[in-house]
N, C-alpha and C positions, 0 to 999 in steps of 0.2 A: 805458698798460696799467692797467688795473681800473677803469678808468673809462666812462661811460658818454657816448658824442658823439650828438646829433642834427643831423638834418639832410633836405635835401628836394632829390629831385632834381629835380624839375618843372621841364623849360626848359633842361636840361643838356646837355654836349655828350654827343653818342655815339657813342663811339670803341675800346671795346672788346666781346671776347668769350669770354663762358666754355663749356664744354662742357657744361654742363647748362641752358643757356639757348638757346632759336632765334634764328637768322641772324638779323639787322633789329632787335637787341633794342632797347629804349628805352633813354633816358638812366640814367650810373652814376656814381658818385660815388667816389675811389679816396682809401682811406686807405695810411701805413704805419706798421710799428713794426718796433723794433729789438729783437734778445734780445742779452744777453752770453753767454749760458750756454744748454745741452742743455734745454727743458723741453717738458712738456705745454702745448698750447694750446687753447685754447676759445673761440671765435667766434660771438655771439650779433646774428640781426637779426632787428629787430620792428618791421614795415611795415606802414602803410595800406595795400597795393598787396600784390600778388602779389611778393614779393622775392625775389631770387635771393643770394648768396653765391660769391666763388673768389678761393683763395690764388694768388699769383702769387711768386715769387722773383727777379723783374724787370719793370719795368712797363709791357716791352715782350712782355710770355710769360711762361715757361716755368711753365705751370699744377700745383701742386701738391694740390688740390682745388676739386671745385666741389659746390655743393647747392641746391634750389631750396626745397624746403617739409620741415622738418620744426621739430614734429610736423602745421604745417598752411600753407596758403599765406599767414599773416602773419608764420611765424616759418621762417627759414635758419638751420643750424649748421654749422659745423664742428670737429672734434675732431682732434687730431692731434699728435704728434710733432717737433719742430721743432728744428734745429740754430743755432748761434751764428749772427744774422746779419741782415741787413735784408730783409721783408716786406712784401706789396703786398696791402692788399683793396680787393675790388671789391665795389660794393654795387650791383646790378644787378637789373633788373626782367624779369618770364617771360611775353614778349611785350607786344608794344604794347595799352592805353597804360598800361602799368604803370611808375605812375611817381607821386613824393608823399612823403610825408615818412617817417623812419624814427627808430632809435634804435641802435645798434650798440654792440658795448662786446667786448673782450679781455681775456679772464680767463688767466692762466698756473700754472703751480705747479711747482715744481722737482721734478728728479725722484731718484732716489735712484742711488747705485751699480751697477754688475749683482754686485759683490758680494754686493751687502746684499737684492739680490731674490734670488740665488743661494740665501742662508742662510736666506731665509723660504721658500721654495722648500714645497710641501706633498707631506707621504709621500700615495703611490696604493699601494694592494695589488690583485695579480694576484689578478681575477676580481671585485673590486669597483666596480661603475660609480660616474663620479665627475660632476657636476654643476658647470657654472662659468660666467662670463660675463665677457668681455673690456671689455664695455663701461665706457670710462673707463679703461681702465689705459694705460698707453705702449708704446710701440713701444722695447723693449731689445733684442732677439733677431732677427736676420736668418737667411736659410735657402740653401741652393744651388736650393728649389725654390720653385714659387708666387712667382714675377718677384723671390725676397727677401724675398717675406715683412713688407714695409714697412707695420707696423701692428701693433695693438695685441697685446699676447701674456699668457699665462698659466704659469707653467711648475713643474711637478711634479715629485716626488724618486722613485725607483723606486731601490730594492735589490735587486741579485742576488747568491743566495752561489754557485752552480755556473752554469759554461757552458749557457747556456738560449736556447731556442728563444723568440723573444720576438715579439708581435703586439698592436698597437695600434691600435686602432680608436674614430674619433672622429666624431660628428654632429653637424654645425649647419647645422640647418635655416633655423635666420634670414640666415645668410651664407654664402660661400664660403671654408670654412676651410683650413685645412694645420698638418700636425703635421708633429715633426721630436726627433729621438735624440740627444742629445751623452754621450759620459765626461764631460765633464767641463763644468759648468754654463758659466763662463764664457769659453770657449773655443772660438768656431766651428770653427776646426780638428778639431775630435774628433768635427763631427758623422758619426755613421752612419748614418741612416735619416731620408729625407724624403720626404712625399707629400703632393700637393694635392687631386685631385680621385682619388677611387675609386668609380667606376661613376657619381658625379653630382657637381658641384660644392659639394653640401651634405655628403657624408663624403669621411673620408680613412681608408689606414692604411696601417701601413708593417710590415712582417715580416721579422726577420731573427735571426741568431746573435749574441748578445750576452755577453759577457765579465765573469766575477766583479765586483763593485765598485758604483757609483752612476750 
């Protein structure tokens, strides 16, 4: 981990498949690493070749991401959320003959409490729009909607002092987002209000009777 491996598949066996790459892909080259602890992960490859990227959680399956080009067809990423445990990457090529040498490397970074995000948590006032971006942050907060919700999140303080008609409404146009209500920050139990998609997969919002409090 934080280190950088090279390597070339050229002449490799090929025997696996990710879903962002086509059937018959060409040779790939399979790392793994070990976490002890909950953190952020970051997956960086930079290819002579068209390269591909996919996390695996056994390195027989069970695919946890996959990605081909970003920001272009020399560079795959991955960002993501990762639980205590052993890890499988694939370093795969987006179709034939893509295939040649590369550079890869696993950046991690611990992540904090849901406490401690709880308490940084940012005040929002009714009627003032609010501007944000998830990208980069971790996956603390799961949902009853949006398959869970597995990914990165944002989360805001809102004060009510009387029983109030409450309505949220959120846009993101770059992905398909979901929002989601709790009493109480770190407490999935309490949530009240979940929505993923409303009228388009790029907004959400959820409306309902909300109760004195945070």
């Amino acid at each position: 981990l934080g280190q950088a491996v090279r390597g070339d598949t050229t002449g490799g066996p090929s025997a696996m498949q990710g879903s962002c790459v086509p059937s018959g892909s060409p040779p790939e080259h399979v790392y793994s690493f070990t976490l002890a602890e909950r953190a952020m992960v970051d997956v960086a490859l930079e290819s002579s070749f068209d390269g591909a990227l996919y996390l695996l959680t056994d390195c027989n399956g069970g695919e946890l991401a996959c990605n081909d080009d970003n920001p272009d067809t020399a560079h795959s990423r991955l960002q993501l959320t990762l639980d205590p445990g052993t890890y499988y990457v694939v370093v795969d090529g987006y179709g034939s003959p893509s295939q040649g040498e590369y550079s890869i490397s696993v950046q991690t970074r611990s992540m904090q409490s849901v406490a401690q995000v709880c308490s940084a948590a940012i005040p929002i006032t009714p009627g003032v729009p609010v501007r944000g971006d998830t990208s980069g942050s971790a996956d603390y907060f799961q949902a009853t909607c949006a398959g869970g919700a597995h990914s990165p999140d944002n989360v805001y303080r809102l004060s009510v002092a009387q029983p109030s008609r409450l309505r949220v409404r959120q846009s993101t146009p770059g992905h398909d987002g979901a929002i989601y209500v709790r009493s109480t920050c770190d407490s999935a139990a309490t949530e009240v209000l979940c929505n993923d998609d409303y009228g388009t997969t790029a907004a959400s919002m959820v409306t309902g009777v909300v109760q004195p409090g945070e």
